[in-house]
C-alpha positions in Angstrom: 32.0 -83.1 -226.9 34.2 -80.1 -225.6 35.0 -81.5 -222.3 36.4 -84.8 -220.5 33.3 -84.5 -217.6 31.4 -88.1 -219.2 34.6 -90.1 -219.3 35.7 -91.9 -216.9 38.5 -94.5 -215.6 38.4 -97.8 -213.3 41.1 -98.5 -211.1 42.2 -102.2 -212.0 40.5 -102.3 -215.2 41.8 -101.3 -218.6 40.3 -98.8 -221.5 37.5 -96.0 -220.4 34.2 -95.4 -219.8 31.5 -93.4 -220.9 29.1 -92.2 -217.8 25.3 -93.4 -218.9 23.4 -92.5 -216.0 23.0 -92.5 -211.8 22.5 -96.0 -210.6 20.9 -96.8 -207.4 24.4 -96.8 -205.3 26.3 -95.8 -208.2 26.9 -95.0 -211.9 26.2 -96.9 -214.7 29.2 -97.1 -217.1 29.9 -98.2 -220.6 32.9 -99.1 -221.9 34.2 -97.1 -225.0 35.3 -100.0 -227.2 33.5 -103.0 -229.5 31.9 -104.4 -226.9 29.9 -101.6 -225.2 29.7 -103.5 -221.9 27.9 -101.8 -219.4 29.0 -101.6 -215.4 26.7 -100.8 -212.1 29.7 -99.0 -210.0 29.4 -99.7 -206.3 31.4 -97.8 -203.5 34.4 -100.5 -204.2 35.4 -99.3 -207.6 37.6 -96.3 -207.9 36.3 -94.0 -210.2 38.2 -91.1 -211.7 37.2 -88.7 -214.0 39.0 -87.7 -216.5 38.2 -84.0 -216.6 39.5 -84.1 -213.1 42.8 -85.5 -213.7 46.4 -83.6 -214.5 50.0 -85.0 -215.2 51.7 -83.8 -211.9 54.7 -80.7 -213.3 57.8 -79.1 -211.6 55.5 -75.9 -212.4 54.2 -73.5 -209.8 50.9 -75.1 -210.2 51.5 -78.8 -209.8 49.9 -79.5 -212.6 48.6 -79.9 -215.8 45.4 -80.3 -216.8 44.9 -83.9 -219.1 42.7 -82.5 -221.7 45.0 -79.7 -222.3 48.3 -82.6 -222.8 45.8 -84.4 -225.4 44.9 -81.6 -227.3 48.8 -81.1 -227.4 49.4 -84.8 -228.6 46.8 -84.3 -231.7 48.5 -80.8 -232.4 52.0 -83.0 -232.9 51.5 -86.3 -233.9 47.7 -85.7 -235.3 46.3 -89.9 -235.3 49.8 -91.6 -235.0 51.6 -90.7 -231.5 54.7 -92.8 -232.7 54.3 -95.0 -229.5 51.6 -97.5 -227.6 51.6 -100.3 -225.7 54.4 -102.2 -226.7 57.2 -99.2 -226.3 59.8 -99.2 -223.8 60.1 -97.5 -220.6 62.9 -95.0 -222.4 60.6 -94.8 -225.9 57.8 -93.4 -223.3 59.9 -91.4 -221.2 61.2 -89.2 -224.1 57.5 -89.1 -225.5 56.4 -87.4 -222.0 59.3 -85.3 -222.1 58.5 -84.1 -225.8 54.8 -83.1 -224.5 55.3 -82.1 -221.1 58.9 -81.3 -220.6 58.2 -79.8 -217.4 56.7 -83.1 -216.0 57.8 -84.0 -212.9 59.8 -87.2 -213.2 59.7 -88.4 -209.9 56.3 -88.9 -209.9 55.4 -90.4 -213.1 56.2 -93.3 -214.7 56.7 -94.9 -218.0 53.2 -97.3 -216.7 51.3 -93.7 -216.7 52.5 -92.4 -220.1 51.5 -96.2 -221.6 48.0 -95.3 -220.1 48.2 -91.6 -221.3 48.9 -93.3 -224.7 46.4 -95.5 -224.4 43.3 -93.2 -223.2 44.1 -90.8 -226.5 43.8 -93.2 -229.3 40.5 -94.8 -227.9 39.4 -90.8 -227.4 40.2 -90.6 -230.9 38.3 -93.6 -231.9 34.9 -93.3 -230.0 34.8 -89.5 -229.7 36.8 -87.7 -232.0 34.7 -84.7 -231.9 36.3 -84.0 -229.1 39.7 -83.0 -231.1 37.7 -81.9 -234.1 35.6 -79.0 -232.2 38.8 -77.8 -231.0 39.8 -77.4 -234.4 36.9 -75.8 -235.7 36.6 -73.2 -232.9 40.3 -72.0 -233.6 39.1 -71.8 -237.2 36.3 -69.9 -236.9 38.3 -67.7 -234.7 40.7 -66.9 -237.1 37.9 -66.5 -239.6 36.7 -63.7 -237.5 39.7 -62.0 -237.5 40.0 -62.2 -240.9 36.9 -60.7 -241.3 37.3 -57.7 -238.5 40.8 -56.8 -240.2 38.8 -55.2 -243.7 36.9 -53.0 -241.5 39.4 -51.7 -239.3 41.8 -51.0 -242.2 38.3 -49.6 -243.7 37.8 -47.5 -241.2 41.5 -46.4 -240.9 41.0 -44.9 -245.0 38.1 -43.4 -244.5 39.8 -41.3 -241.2 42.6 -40.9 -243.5 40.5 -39.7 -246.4 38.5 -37.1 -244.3 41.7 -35.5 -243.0 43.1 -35.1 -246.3 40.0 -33.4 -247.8 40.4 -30.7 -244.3 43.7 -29.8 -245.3 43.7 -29.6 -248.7 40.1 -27.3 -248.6 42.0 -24.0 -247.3 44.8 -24.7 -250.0 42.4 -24.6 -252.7 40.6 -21.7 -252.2 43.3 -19.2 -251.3 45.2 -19.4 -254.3 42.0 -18.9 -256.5 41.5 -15.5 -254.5 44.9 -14.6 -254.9 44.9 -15.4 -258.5 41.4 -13.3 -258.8 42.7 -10.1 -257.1 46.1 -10.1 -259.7 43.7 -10.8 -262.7 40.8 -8.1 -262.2 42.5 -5.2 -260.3 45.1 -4.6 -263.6 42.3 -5.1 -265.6 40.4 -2.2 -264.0 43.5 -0.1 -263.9 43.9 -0.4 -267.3 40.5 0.4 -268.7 40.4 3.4 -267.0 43.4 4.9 -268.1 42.5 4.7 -271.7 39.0 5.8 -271.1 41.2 9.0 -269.1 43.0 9.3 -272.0 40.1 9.3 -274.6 38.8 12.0 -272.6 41.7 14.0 -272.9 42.4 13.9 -276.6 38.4 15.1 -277.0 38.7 17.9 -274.8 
């Protein structure tokens, strides 16, 4: 599961829900713990969904989304937040601020961090895929970085390699013709100045 969209909350009653199916008037619900009891909603209960809900922020935007403050929670404190039920209103209050340290503190409470608390180890426990995929997707991201970064710095040689060979091809061939002109045009001169001479000393 990559997304909050099948979990639910019920105003007045503890834990979470996982959305089964449309009922006639409602949804049917079952709770995420042991004992898997299932609930026909009616328009009395207050439903809301977790993919829907944010931790109000002094930000710009208001807000921030609740799946993004879990994944945050498992990236520092992995399976053991440090706090739950039994912590005190200051214990909480500095666990919010750790997380969220732009949360706006006049409109949540110590009573909506215990339930933030609460809602991530039983995420944890009946769907931890949903921290684990989050995991593996950043892995296999880095992966493919890894694996672009050879042929980049491949490429990169080869560019490197063809401009060497361009300038060192006219350096290479001049000096032999220079060297070629020195060697055979003495060479000539010489031979015929004795074969001038031979002549002479026939004659």
């Amino acid at each position: 599961m990559k997304d909050l969209t099948e979990i639910a909350s019920i105003s007045g009653k503890g834990g979470l829900f996982r959305i089964i199916k449309p009922g006639r008037v409602g949804v049917i619900l079952e709770s995420m713990d042991d004992k898997k009891i299932k609930i026909a909603t009616n328009p009395n209960h207050k439903i809301s969904i977790l993919a829907d809900i944010s931790i109000y922020t002094t930000t710009d935007e208001g807000s921030r989304p609740l799946d993004e403050i879990l994944m945050k929670i498992h990236q520092e404190f992995g399976d053991d937040p440090g706090i739950d039920g039994k912590s005190t209103p200051e214990e909480l209050i500095s666990f919010i601020e750790y997380i969220v340290p732009d949360y706006d503190a006049s409109r949540v409470y110590p009573s909506d961090v215990r339930k933030l608390v609460n809602w991530y180890k039983i995420l944890l426990k009946e769907i931890p895929d949903f921290f684990v995929e989050e995991k593996e997707e950043k892995k296999e991201k880095e992966e493919k970085t890894e694996n672009e970064k050879p042929e980049e710095e491949k490429a990169e040689k080869v560019g490197k390699k063809d401009t060497e060979v361009k300038n060192e091809t006219p350096q290479t061939s001049s000096p032999t013709i220079k060297k070629a002109s020195k060697t055979v045009n003495p060479a000539e001169g010489k031979n015929k100045k004795a074969a001038l001479k031979k002549k002479n000393k026939d004659k």
